[in-house]
N, C-alpha and C positions, 0 to 999 in steps of 0.2 A: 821523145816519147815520155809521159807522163804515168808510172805506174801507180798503184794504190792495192797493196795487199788485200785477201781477202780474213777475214778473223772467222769463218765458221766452225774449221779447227778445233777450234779453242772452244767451242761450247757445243759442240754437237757431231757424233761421230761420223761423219760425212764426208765423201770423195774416193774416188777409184782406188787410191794408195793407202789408205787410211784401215787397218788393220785388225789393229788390238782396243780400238774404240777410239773418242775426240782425245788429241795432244793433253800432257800436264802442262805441269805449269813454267816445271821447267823445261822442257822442251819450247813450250810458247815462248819465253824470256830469249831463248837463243834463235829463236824466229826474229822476236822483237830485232835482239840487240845485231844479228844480221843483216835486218833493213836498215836500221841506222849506220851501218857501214858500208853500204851499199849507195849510201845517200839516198834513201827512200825517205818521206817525208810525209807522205799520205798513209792513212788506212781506213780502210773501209767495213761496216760493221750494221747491223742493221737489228732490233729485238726480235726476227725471227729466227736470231744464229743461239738460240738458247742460252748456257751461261758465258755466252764470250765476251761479254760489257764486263761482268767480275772478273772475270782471266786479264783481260785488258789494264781493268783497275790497279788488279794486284801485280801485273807485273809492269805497269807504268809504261805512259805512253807520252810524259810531257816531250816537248821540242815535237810531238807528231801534229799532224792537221786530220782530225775523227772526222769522218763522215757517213752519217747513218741514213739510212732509210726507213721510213716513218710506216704507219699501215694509213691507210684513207684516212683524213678525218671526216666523220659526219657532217652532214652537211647541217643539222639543226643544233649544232652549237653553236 
């Protein structure tokens, strides 16, 4: 089985356990650095997860495989 974290966390305070508002940063870092011991290798991210692309950034995700989710493009471009 193929996991792939989700990043919404990280930029917007959202999900049933989620409290005190969206994770910092470090807390994200020790998400990150988790999946990587974990051998996770995917994550998943998408511009409606608010600032979780800058969380991501700052707490680095090279050796990961990002995969995001786009909104429609128009069709008259």
């Amino acid at each position: 089985m193929k996991l792939a974290p989700g990043s919404v966390q990280f930029g917007l305070p959202y999900g049933i356990a989620i409290r005190d508002g969206q994770e910092g940063i470090d807390e994200a870092k020790i998400i990150i650095e988790n999946a990587r011991l974990a051998s996770i290798d995917t994550l998943s991210t998408t511009i409606a997860y608010g600032e979780s692309d800058s969380c991501l950034g700052e707490v680095g995700v090279a050796g990961f495989k990002v995969v995001t989710k786009l909104p429609t493009i128009p069709d008259n471009i």
